[in-house]
C-alpha positions as CSV (number, residue, x, y, z in Angstrom):
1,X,219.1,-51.0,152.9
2,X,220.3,-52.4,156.4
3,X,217.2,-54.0,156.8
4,X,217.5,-55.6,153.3
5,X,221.3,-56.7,154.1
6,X,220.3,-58.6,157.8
7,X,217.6,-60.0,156.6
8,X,215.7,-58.6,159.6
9,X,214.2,-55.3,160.8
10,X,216.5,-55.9,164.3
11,X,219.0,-57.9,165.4
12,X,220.5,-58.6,168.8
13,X,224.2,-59.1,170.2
14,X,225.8,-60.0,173.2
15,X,228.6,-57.7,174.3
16,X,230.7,-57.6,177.0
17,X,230.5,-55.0,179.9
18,X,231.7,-51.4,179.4
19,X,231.6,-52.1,175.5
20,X,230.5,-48.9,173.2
21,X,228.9,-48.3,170.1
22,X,232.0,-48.5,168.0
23,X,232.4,-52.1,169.5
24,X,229.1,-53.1,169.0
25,X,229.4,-51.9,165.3
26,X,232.6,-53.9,164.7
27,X,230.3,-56.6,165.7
28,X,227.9,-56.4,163.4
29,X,230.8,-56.3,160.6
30,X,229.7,-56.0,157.4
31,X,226.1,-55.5,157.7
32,X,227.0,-51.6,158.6
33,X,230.3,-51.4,156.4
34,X,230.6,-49.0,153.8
35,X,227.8,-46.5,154.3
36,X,228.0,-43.2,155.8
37,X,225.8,-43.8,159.2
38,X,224.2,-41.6,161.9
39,X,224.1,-43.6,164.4
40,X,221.2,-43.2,167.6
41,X,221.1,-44.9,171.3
42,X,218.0,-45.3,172.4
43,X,216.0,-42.7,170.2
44,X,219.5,-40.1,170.5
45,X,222.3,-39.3,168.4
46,X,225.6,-40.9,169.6
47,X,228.6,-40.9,168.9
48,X,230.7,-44.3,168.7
49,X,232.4,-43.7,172.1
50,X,228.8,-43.8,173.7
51,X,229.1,-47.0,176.5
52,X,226.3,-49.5,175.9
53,X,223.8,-50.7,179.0
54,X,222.0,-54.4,178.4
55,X,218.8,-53.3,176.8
56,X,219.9,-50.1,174.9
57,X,218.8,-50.3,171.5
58,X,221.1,-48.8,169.2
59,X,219.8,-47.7,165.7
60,X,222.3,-47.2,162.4
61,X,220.5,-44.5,160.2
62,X,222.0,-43.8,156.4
63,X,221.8,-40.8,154.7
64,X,217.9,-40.1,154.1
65,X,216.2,-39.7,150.6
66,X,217.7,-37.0,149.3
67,X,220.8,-37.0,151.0
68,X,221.9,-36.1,154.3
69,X,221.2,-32.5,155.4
70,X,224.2,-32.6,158.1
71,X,226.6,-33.3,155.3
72,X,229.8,-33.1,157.8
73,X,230.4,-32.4,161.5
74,X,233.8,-32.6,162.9
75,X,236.3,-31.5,166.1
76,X,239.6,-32.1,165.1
77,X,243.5,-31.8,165.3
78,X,244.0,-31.5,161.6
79,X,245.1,-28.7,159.1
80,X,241.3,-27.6,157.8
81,X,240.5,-27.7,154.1
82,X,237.1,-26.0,153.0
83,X,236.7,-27.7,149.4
84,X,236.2,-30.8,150.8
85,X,233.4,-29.5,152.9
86,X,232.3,-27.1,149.7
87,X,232.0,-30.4,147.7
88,X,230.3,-32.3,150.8
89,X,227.2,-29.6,150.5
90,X,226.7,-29.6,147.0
91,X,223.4,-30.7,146.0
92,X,220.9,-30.8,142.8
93,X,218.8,-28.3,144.4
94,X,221.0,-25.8,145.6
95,X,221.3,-22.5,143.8
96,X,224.0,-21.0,146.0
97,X,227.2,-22.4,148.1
98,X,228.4,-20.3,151.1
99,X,231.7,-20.9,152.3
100,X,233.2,-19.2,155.3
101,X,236.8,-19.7,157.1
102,X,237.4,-18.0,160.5
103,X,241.5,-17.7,160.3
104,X,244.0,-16.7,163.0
105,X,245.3,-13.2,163.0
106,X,247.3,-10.3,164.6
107,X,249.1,-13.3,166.7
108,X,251.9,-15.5,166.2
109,X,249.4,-18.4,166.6
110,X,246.0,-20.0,168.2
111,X,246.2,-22.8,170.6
112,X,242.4,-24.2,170.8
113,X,241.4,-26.7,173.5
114,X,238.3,-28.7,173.2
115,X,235.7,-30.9,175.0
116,X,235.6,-32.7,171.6
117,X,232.7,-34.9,172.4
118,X,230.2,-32.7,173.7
119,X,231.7,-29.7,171.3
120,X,230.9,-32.1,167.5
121,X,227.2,-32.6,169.4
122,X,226.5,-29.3,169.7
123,X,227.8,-28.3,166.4
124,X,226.1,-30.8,164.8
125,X,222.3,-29.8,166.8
126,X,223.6,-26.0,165.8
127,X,224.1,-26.9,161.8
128,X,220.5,-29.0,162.1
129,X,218.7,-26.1,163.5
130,X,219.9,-23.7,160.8
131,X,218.9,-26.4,158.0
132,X,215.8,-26.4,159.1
133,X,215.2,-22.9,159.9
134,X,216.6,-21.8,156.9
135,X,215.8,-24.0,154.4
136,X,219.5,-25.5,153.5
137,X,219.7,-28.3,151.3
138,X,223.1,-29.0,153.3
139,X,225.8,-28.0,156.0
140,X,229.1,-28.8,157.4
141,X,231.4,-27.4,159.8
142,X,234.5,-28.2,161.2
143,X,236.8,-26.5,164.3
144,X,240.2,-27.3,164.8
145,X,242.0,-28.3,168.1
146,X,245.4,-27.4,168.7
147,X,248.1,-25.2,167.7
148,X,246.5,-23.3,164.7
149,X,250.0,-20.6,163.2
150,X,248.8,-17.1,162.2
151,X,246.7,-16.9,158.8
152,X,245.8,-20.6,159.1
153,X,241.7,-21.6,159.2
154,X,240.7,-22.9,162.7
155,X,236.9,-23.1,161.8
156,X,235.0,-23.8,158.5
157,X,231.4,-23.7,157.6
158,X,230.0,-24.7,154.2
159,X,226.2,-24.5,153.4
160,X,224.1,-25.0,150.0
161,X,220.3,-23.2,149.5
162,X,218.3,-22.8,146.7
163,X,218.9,-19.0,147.0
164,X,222.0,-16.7,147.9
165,X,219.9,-15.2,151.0
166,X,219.1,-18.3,152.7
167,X,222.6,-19.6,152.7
168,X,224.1,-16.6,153.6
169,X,221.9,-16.5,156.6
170,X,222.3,-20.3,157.4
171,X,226.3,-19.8,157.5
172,X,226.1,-16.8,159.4
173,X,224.0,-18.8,162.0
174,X,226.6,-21.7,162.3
175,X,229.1,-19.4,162.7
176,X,228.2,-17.3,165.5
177,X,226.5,-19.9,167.4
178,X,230.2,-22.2,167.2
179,X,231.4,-19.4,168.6
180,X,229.1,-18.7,171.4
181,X,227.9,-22.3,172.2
182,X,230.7,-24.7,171.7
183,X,232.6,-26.1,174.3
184,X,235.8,-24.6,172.7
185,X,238.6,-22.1,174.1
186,X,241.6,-20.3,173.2
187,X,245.1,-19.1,173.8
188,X,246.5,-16.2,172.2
189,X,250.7,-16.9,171.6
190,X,252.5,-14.4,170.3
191,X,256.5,-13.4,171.4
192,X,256.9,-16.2,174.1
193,X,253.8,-14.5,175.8
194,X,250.0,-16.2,176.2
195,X,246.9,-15.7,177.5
196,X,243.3,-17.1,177.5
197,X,240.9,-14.8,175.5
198,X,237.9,-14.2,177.3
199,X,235.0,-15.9,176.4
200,X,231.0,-15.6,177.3
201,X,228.9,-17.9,179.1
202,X,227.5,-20.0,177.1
203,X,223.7,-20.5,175.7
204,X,221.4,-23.0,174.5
């Protein structure tokens, strides 16, 4: 489709020093608007904040045949919603959707600090693995950042599977291995009083 759009299998641009992948997809304008893209610097995933060197090649990927495994990764400072992520897993092949919210409790509230970057990269390697070693026909997952009151979702995992056992097995991967690989912490407020919760080394 890109290809078919540029008129070309590459194409090269001239950016300034210091310039990232965001910029050097504003330069290519329309070619990459409106599709959904993975995007890869020099044979790796990247996100858009990734600094380009002269010579990198930077690849746009859209969703595969069949649709895009990884439906959704994210890090974020918003309120988390799981239908959207429900509805980003659906898939003709699926026989079973597993949803799961983790969801403060016992405490007035969460406060989660990230390394955001590096925390949506591992996520994302973590739902790719379980796709693949558990047959999904889609994940997503998202954590939350921030204050996060009592009762409210600060991590969501969605998967689809042809059967009930693989997807159950595929969410409860995602899950614990956010929890134990994730450059993610937390602070437990409650009555004017905090404290870190302690956390493992992690893995991986």
């Amino acid at each position: 489709m890109l290809r078919e759009r540029a008129g070309a299998g590459e194409v090269v641009i001239d950016l300034p020093d210091g310039a990232c992948v965001r910029d050097a997809l504003s330069e290519l304008g329309e070619l990459a608007g409106g599709l959904p893209l993975v995007l890869a610097v020099n044979r790796e995933y990247a996100p858009e904040d990734r600094v380009l060197c002269t010579g990198d090649e930077l690849a746009l990927i859209p969703p595969v045949s069949g649709g895009s495994a990884v439906a959704h990764v994210r890090v974020t400072a918003e309120p988390l919603a799981l239908d959207p992520l429900v509805a980003a897993v659906r898939n003709p092949r699926a026989g079973a959707v597993v949803a799961f919210l983790g969801v403060t409790r016992e405490v007035e509230r969460l406060e989660y600090e990230a390394y955001a970057e590096m925390a949506e990269a591992r996520i994302e390697r973590i739902v790719r693995d379980a796709v693949s070693e558990h047959g999904l026909c889609a994940a997503a997952a998202e954590h939350r950042t921030g204050d996060v009151p009592l009762s409210e979702p600060s991590v969501a995992v969605a998967v689809s599977a042809p059967h009930r056992v693989e997807a159950f097995a595929g969410a409860r991967e995602i899950i614990d291995r956010v929890k134990a690989e994730a450059p993610i912490w937390k602070k437990e407020v409650e009555a004017g009083e905090s404290r870190w919760v302690d956390g493992t080394r992690p893995g991986g």
